[in-house]
N, C-alpha and C positions, 0 to 999 in steps of 0.2 A: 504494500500500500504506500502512497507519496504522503512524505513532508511537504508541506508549505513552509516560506521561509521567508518572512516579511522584513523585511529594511535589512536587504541582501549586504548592503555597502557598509554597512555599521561595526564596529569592533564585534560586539560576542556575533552576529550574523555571519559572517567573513569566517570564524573559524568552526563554527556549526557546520558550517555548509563541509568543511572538510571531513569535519570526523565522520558525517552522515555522509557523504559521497565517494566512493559509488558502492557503500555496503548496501546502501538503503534508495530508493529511488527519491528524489531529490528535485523541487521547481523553488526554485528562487525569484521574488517581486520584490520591486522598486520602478519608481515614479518616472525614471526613464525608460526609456524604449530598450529591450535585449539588444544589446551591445557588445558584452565582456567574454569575449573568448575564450577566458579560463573561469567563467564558471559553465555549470552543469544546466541545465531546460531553466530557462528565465523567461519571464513575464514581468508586462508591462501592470500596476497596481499603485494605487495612490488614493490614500487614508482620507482625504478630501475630495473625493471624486467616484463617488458611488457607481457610475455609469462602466468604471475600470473592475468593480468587485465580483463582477461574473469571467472575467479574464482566464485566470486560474482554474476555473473546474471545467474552460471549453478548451483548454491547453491539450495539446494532443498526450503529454505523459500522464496528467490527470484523467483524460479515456483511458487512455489504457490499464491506468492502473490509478483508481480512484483516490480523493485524496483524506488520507484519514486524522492528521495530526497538523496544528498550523502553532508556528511559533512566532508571534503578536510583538514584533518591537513596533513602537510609535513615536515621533517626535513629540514634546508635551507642549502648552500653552495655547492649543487654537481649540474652543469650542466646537468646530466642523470634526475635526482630527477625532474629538472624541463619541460625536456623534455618529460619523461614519464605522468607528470600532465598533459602537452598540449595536450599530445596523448591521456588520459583517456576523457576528457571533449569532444571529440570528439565521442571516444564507448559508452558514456554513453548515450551522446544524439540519436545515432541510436539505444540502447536496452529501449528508452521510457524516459528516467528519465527528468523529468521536471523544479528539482529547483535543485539548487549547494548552498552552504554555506561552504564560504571558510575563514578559521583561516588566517590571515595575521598580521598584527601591527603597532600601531599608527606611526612608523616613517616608514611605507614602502606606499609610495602612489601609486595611480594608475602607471601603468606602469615604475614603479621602479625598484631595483633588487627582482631575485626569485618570493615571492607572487606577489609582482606589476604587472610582468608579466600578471602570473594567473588571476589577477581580473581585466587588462585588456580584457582580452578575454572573463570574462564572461560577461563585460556588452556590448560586440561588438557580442556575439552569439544570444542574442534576448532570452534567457531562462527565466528565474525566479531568480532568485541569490539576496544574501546578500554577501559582504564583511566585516567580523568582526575584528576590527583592536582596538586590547587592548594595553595598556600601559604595566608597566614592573608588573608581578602579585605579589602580597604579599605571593603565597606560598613560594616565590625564599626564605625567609626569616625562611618558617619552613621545605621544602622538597627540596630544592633546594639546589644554587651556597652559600649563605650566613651563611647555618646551621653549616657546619662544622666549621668556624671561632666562629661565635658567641659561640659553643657549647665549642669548646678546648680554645680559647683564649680571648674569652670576648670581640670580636672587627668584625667591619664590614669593606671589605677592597674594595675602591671604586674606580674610576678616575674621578666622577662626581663633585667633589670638594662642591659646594653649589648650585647646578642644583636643578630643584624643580620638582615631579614627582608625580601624580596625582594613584597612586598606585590603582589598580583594583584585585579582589576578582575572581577564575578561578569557583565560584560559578558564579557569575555573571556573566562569559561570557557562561557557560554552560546554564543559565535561557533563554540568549539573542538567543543564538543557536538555541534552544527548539521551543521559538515562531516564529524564521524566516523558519523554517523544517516543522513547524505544521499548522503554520497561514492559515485561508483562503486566503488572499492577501498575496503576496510575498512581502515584503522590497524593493529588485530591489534598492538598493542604499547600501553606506557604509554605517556601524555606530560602532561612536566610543565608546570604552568601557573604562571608565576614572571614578576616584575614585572621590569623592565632595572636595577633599583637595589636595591641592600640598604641600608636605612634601620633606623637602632635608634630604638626609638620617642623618644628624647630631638630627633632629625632631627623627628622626624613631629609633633610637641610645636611645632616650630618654625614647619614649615609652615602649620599651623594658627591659629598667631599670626598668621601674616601676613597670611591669609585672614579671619580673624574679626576682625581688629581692636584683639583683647583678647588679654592673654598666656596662652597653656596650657601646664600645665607636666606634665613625665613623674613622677609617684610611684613611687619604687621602692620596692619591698616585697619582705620575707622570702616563702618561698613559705607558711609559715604564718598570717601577715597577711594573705594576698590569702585564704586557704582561709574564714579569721572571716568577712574583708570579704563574700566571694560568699554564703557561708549566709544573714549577718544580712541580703541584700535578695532570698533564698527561692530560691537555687540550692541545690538536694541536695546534700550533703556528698559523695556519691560522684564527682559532676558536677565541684563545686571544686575535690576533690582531683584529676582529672583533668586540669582549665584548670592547675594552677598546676604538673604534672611537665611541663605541657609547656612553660609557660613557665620553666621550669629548664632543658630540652633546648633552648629559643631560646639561654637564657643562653652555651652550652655550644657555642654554635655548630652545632646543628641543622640550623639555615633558610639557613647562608650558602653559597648556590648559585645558581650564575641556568642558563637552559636556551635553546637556539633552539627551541623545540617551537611556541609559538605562532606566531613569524615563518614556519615553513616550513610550519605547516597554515595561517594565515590571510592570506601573502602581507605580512605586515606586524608593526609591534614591537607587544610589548604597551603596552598603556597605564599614565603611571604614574603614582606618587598626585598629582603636582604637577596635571596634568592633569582625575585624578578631584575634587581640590577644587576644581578652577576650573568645573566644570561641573555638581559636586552641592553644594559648600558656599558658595563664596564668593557673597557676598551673596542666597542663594536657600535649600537645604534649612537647612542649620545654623542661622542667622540665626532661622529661624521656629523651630525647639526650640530654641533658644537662651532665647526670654522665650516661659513658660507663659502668659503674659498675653495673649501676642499674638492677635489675632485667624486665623481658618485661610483666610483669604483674600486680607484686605486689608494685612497687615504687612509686605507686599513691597515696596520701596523700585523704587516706579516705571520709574526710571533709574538704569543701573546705574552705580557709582562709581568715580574720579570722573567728572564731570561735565567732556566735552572736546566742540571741535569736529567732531571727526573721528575715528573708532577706526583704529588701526594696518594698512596694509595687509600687513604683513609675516606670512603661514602659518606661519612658524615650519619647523622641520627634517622631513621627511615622513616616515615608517614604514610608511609602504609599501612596496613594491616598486619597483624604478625605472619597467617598467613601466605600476603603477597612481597612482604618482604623476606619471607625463606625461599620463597617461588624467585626473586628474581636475584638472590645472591647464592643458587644454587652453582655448585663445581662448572658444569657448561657453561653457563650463561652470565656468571659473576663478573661484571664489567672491570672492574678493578685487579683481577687475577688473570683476566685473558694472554696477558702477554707469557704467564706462564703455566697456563693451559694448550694456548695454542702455539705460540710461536716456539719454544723450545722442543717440547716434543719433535716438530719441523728440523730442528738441528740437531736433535739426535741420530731423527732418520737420517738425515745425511749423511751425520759422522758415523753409525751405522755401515752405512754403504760403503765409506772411505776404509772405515779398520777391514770389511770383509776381504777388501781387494789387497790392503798392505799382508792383514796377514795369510792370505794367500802365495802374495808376493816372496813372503818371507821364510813360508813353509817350503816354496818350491826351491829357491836358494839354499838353505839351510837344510835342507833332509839329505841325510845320508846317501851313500848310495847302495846300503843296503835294502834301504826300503826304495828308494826312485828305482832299483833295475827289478820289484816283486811286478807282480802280473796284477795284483788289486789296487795298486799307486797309479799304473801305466793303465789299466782299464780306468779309473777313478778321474786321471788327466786328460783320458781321451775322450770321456764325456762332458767335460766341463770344455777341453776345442772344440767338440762338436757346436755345441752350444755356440761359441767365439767365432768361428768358421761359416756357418751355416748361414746362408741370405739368401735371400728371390731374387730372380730379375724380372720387373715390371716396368712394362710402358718405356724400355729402353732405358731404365734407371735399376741402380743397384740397390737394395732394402740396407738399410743396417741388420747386426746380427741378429739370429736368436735369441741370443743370450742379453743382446740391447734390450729387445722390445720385453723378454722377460721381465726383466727387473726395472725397465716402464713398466712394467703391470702392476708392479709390486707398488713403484711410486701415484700409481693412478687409485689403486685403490687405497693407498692409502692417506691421499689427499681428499679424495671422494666419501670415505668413512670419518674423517676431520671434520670434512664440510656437511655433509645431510645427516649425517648420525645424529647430533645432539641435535634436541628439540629445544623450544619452537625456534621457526626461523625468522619471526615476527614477534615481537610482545604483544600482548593479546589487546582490547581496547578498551578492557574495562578499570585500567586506572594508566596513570604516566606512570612507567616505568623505568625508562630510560629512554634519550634523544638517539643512540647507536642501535640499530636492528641487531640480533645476535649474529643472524648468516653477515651483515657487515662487518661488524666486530672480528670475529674468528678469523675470516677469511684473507683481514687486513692483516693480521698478527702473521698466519701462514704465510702471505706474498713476500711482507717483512723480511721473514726468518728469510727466504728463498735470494734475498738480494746478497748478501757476502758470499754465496755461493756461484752466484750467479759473476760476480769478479772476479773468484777465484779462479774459476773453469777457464774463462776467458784470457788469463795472463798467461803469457807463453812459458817464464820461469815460476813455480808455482807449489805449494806445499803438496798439493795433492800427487801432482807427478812424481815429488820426492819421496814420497810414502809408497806408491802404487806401482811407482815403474809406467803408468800410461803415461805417453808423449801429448805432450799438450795441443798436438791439432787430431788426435783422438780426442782429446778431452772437449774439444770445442764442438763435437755432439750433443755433448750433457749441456756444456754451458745452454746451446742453443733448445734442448728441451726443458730446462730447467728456467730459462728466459721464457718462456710458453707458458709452462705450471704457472709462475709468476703475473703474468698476464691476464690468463684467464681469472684465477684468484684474483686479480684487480678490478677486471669486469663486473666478477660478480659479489666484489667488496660495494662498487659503485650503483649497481642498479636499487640492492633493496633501498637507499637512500631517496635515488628521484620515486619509489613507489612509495615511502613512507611518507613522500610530501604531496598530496592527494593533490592538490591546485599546483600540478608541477608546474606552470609558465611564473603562478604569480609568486610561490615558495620559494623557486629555484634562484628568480630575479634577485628576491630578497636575500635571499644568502650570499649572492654573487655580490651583491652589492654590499654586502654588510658586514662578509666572512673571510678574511683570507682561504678558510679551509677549502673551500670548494675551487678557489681559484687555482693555488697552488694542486691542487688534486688532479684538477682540471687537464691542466699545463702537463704535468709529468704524467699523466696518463697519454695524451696525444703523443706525447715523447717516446716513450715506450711503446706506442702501438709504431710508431718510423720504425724503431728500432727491433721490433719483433720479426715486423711483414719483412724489413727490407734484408733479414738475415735469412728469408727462406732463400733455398739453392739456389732454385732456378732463374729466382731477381738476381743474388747476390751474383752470381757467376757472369750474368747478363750485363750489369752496371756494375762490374767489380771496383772500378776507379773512382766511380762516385762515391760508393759504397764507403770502401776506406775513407776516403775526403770528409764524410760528411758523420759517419758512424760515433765519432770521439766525441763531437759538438751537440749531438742530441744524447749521449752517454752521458756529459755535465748537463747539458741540460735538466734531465733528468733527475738524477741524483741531488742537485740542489735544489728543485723543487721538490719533489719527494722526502729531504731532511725539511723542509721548511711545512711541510703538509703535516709530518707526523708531529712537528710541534712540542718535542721533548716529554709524549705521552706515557707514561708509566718508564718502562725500559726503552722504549724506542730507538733513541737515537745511541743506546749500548750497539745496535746492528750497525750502525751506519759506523761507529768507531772501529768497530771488529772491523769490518767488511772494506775500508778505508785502510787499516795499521797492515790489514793482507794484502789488499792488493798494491799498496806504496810499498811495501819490502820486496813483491818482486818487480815492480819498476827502478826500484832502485838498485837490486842485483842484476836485472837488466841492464842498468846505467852501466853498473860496475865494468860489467861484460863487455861494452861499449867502449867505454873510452879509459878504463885503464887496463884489464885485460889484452884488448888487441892496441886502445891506440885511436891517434885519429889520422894519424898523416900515410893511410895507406892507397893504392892508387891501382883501379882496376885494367888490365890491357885484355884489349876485346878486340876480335877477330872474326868474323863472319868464314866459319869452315865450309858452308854451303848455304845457298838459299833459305834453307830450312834449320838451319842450326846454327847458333852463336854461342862462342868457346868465348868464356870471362874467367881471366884469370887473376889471383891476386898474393900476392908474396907476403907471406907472417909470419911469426915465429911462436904463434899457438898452436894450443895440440887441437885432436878431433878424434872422432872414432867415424869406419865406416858406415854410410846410415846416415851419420845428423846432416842437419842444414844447418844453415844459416840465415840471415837477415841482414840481406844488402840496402843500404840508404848511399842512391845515388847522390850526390852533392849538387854536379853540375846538370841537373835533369830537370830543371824549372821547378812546375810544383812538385813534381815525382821525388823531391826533396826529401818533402812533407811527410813522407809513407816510407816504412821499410818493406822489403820485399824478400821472402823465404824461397830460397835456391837449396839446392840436395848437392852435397860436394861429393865431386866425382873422383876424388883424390885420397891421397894416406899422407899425413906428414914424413918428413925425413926419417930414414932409418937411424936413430940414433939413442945408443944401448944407455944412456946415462938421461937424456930429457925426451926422447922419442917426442918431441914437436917438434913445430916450423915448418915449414916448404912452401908449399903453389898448392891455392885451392885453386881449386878447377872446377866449371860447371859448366855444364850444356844447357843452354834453351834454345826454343823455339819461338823465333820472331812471330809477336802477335801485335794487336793495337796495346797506345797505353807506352808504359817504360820500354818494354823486350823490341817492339817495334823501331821506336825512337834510338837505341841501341844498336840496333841493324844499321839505321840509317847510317849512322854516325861511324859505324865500323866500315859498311861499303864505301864511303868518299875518304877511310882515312885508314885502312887495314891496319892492327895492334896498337888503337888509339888508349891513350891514358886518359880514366876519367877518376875522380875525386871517389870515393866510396868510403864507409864507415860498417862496421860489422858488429852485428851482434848474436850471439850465440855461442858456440854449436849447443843445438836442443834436437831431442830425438835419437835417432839410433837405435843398434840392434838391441836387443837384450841378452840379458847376459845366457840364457841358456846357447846362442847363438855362437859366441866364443867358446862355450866347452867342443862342440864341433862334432862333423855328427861323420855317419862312412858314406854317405851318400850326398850332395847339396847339389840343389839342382837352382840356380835362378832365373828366373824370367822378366823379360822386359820387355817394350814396347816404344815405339814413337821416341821424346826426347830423354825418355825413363828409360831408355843404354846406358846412359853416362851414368847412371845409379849402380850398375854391375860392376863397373870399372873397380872402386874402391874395395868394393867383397873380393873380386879374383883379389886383389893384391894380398886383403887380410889371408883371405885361405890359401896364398902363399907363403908370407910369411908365417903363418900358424901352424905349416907342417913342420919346421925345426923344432916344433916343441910337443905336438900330438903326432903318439903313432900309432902303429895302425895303418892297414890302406884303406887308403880316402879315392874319391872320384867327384867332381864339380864337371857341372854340364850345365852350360849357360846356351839360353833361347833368346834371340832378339828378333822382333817382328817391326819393320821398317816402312815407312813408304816412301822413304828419300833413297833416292838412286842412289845418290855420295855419301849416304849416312858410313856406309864401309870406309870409307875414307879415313876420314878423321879417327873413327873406332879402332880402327888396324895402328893408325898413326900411337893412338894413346898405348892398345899393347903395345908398340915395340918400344917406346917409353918407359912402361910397365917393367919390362922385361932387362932393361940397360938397370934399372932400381934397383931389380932383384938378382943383378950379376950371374944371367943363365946365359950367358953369350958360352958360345961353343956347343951348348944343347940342342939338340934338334926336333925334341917333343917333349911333352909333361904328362909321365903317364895317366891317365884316368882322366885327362883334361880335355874338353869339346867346347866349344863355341859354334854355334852353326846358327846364319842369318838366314831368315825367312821372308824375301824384299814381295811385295804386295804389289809395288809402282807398276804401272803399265811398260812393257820394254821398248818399244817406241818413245820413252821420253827421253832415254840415252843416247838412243842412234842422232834423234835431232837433238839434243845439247852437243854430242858431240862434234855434229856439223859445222852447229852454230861459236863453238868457243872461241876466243880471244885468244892470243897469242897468250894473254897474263893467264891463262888456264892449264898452260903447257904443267906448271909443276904435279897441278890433280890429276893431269891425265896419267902425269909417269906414276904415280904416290898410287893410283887406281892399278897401271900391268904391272906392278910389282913391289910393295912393300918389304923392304929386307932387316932382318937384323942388322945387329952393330958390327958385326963381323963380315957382313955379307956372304957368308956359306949357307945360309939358309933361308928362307921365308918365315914371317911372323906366324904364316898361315898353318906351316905343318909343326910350327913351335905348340901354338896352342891346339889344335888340332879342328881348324875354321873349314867348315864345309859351307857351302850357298844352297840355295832353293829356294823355289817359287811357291808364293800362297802362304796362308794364315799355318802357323803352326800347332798341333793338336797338342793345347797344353795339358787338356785332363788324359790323354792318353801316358803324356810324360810322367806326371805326377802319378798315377795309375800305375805307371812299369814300373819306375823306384818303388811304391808303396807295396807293391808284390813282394819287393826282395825279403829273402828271409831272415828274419831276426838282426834285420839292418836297422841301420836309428837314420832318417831321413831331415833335412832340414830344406825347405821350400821360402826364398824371398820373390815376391813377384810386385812389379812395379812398373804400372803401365795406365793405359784405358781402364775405363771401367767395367767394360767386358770381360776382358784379360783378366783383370783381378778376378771378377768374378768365376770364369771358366774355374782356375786354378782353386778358390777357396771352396768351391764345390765338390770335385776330386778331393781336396785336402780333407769335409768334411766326411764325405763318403770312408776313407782312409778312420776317422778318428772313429767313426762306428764299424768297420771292421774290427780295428785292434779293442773296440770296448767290449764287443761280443764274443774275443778270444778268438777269432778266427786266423788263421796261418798267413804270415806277412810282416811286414817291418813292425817292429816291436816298439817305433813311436814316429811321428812325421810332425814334424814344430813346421808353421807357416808366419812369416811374415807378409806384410801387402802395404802396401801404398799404392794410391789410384790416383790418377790424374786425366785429362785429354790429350789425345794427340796433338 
């Protein structure tokens, strides 16, 4: 059945209409014509204007659904005003309506002037009726007759003298409204609506001060002075003499009464002004009419004053019910405990996840080898590869592992069981509970917790890598699921807010204007959603340049609004220190790495080897392992400055028995747009040009089970992921002066550059002058065989078309020789050629047959390529878990890239 809801535009109307909308069907009248957007079915009605009182019940929501309940505010002083009330209470009773709830005020009693009338009649009609008779409301003080004084002149101007007045909240009469409209039983009596305090306004003078900063003081005035004062700023003279008998009857002690009516209809105390200042003036409404100057948006002091680590967990005394104060300080839903309810649990889970993988990591290192060579260790590790190993290929895209999306399930359900488990997700509506919705609450603490993680993952030198052994652009999967959980959690921190504010245009305005919170919320949530979308793959890959460029700027963005949002709320801003002191220590062992590790004055010489490959080399006397990269920052590259850029060294330091660093890193790319292109360029007009470069790193590499060494290693490569092999042949060179045993390495390269052999042949016999095998003429168990894709027609015409300057590739192509020249590089290492895609799962397949061999597979290519091979591998990890006859274990490495 519909409420009516008369003097829509008026304080308690205005917040009626919310709590009743849209639980309850809802038509809102006033004397203008429906206009207001954000209210709910309005009609045009006017208390002077009879001909307007059938309006309402031919309203299409009043057809529909009849209207049984009207709540009666009226302007006071006109004769008509009140004649047309008597005449409505009479139409309304013949069009059905059953209960009336009429606005009246504690000094107008039954059969009095104006209202008294009215609420005579309604309880001499026999309906259902409440009469709501409030004292003088504390907005008067922020929307009201008392703002403009307080705001220009710093004073309150009364005739009340030391009258004492029990100040009521136009919340609290709209709550009272609500239950005497909705109730099954009707009230059918008055009730008075009265503040727990009698305050004279010299009291209310004071508080104000405390609140605003500034002294306000009370003016007391003759009731003739206040009568001047109201005329001369264009109150009617009948109006003023009106305000100022009654502030004589304050004087006279009037208003000094208090009542239970609100406690026993709303289950709780009224609110009181200390209260309504802290929540409508101090540092928020007042503040902003305070300076006309002020801007209507931005004048809000950010963070609220002062400025602490930590705000008070203490709730203060409850007025509620005992009841609804155990309901709303229960373990879920305790607003003051959330941060460690929700958010820490959040950080355990993670660190959780961290110790499982370190001490995995630790077991595997540290066990024996009496138990690493039993059959239930090696069964036991081959099902936790499988897991590791195991992916789809969809849609031309590679999945992450099993073993990822597993333990995403684990993290899904366990944010999903944080978040809808505890009840309710809403405070109920039969008293103020709290301003936070619970599912806001919680979910803000969860997102919280999720951001120092969300830094950690991200940093390239990083604690978690140091625990775990994963290389940190492994880790930049999590970071970027873990940036997603964070997200969503923020979504659905923010929605139950705009539902909680039922008139979201005019609620939302209000805060926006009134709140830094929302603003600041605002701001770092659009920041974070750049930074979520623009880290999916297929963008990132797509705009990579920009990407970087722009990634770091919406990362502070962020973050400093987001510490400015949370407002140093209970522990809050503990995350932002954590998650801050992590990720500065590895920026600044990054720095370390940068410029006193390597240095700054080192100097890149780049040589375009072929069309499709550019050889950058750079002379230092740091160490490396096979595996890691680096992070080139070109100097002299415009903005490509800005950005560092991770290259895979194709090289081993110096053989040197006392520091084993130093030499020529070496790396291969592939000219593309962006730096690598720009790089070409500069290398084609000026062949082994010097350019400025700065290093940081090396991160990544193999692991360590990798150097124990295995009887079989088979690597694979692709596209400009050859130059990745380079470094491994030389390790599993020099690693056999120290492991014995026979061993065999067979390396697969799959090409579509006709000259890619070039350069690759060049770097072995390089290779080979290192490893002082001149005089040798093969390496036993050693293969290399290239697998070129290119169409053979693009040789025949390059080599039509070449330049005299191309004479040295052609000779370096019929014959690469050792240093001796008695041999070829080709039958050193034992380099056969052939056409087409190589069958890598057959490869990996025929090793993983061998018997009671220990297998080690690195593959670094396409993303196909990876894939092939991790597929075989994992097939491999469930043979040997099911005990079936075959290598007794196959460890896989993978790096994936494009051609």
């Amino acid at each position: 059945m519909t409420i009516l809801i008369t003097g829509s535009k008026g304080i308690t109307a205005r917040r009626l209409t919310a709590l009743l909308h849209p639980q309850f069907p809802v038509l809102v009248a006033s004397r203008s014509a429906p206009s207001d957007q954000t209210l709910p079915a309005q009609v045009q009605f006017d208390w002077a204007n009879e001909s307007t009182f059938e309006n309402p019940f031919e309203h299409p929501v009043a057809r529909e659904s009849p209207i049984s309940a009207v709540y009666i505010v009226a302007p006071m002083g006109a004769e008509e005003v009140l004649a047309g009330e008597l005449a409505f209470l009479d139409l309304a009773i013949k069009h059905g309506v059953r209960r009336f709830v009429l606005l009246s005020a504690s000094s107008i009693p039954e059969g009095g002037p104006f209202m008294g009338q009215v609420h005579e009649k309604l309880r001499k009609l026999g309906v259902e009726w409440a009469v709501l008779r409030p004292t003088w409301f504390m907005e008067n003080f922020s929307e009201q007759q008392h703002l403009k004084p307080i705001r220009d002149e710093n004073k309150i101007y009364t005739a009340a003298g030391d009258g004492k007045i029990p100040f009521c909240s136009a919340d609290d009469i709209a709550a009272v409204a609500f239950h005497a409209l909705t109730a099954t039983e009707s009230p059918n009596r008055e009730l008075f609506i009265l503040g727990l305090e009698l305050l004279t306004y010299d009291q209310v003078a004071e508080l104000l001060t405390g609140a605003l900063g500034k002294e306000i003081k009370h003016e007391k005035l003759d009731p003739e002075d206040l009568v001047k004062r109201l005329v001369k700023f264009g109150a009617p003279e009948a109006a003023a003499r009106g305000l100022a008998q009654m502030d004589i009857a304050i004087s006279q002690g009037s208003e000094e009464r208090t009542s239970g009516d609100v406690l026993n209809t709303l289950g709780r105390q009224p609110k009181s002004l200390a209260e309504y200042i802290n929540e409508n003036l101090q540092g928020r409404l007042v503040k902003m009419h305070m300076d006309d100057k002020a801007p209507t948006a931005w004048y809000t002091p950010l963070l609220k004053q002062p400025v602490r680590l930590h705000s008070s967990r203490d709730p203060g005394v409850c007025k509620l019910t005992p009841e609804r104060c155990a309901y709303k300080s229960r373990y879920w839903v305790f607003w003051y405990e959330a941060d460690h309810v929700f958010a820490l649990p959040t950080v355990y889970f993670f660190l959780a996840a961290i110790a499982l993988f370190a001490v995995g990591r630790f077991a595997s290192a540290c066990a024996p080898k009496s138990v690493t060579r039993r059959s239930p260790w090696r069964r036991a590790v081959s099902g936790l590869r499988y897991c590791a190993y195991k992916t789809w290929r969809l849609g031309g895209r590679t999945s992450q592992s099993l073993g990822s999306y597993l333990l995403l399930g684990v993290g899904v359900v366990f944010f999903a069981a944080m978040t809808l488990g505890p009840r309710p997700y809403y405070w109920p509506t039969d008293a103020k509970y709290g301003n936070s919705p619970p599912l806001a609450t919680r979910t803000g603490w969860m997102a919280l917790a999720c951001m120092p993680f969300v830094l950690l993952l991200g940093a390239k030198a990083n604690v978690v890598t140091a625990l775990t052994g994963v290389s940190h652009e492994k880790l930049n999967v999590w970071h970027n699921w873990v940036s997603w959980a964070m997200f969503v959690l923020a979504l659905i921190h923010t929605f139950p807010f705009i539902i909680y504010h039922r008139d979201v245009p005019h609620d939302l305005h209000k805060t926006f204007v009134t709140g830094g919170v929302w603003i600041t919320g605002v701001i770092a949530l659009v920041a974070q959603a750049w930074l979520t979308f623009m880290s999916i793959s297929w963008i990132r890959n797509k705009f990579y340049e920009f990407f970087k460029a722009t990634h770091f700027f919406f990362a502070v963005v962020f973050i400093v609004f987001f510490f400015i949002h949370c407002g140093f709320t209970l522990s809050s801003w503990d995350y932002f220190i954590a998650g801050m002191s992590l990720y500065s220590a590895c920026l600044l062992f990054a720095f370390v790495n940068t410029y006193f590790r390597h240095g700054i004055g080192h100097a890149a010489q780049i040589r375009c080897e072929t069309p499709h490959s550019l050889r950058i080399s750079v002379a230092t006397k740091s160490a490396w392992k096979p595996g890691q990269h680096v992070f080139l920052r070109f100097i002299t590259s415009g903005a490509h400055s800005l950005t560092a850029h991770p290259l895979t060294i194709c090289s081993l330091p110096n053989r040197d028995q006392k520091t084993n660093c130093g030499g020529e890193m070496v790396f291969f790319v592939q000219p593309r747009d962006g730096l690598t292109g720009r790089l070409a360029a500069l290398a084609t007009k000026q062949p082994n040009r010097s350019v400025s470069v700065m290093l940081e790193g090396p991160y990544g590499g193999m692991p360590t089970r990798w150097y124990q060494g295995f009887d079989h290693t088979l690597l694979v490569a692709g596209g400009s992921g050859c130059g990745f092999t380079l470094a491994l042949i030389e390790s599993w060179l020099r690693a056999g002066e120290t492991l014995g045993g026979e061993r065999h390495l067979e390396v697969v390269l799959a090409t579509r550059d006709p000259e890619m052999r070039i350069w690759y042949m060049e770097e072995l016999q390089r290779l080979a002058e290192r490893q002082s095998l001149q005089g040798k003429t093969e390496l036993p168990g050693v293969t290399v065989s290239f697998c070129e894709t290119h169409d053979q027609s693009i040789i025949s015409s390059s080599g039509s078309s070449s330049s005299s300057g191309d004479e040295e590739k052609k000779s370096a192509r019929r014959d690469v020789r050792h240093a001796d020249g008695s041999s070829t590089i080709a039958s050193l290492f034992g380099v056969c050629f052939s056409r087409g895609r190589p069958d890598t799962r057959a490869a990996v397949g025929r090793l993983a047959s061998k018997h009671d061999a220990t297998v080690g597979v690195a593959v670094c290519g396409p993303s196909s390529m990876v894939y092939d091979v991790g597929a075989a591998a994992a097939e491999a990890q469930l043979r040997i878990a099911q005990g079936r006859p075959g290598a007794t274990e196959l460890y896989l490495h993978k790096e994936a890239f494009s051609y």
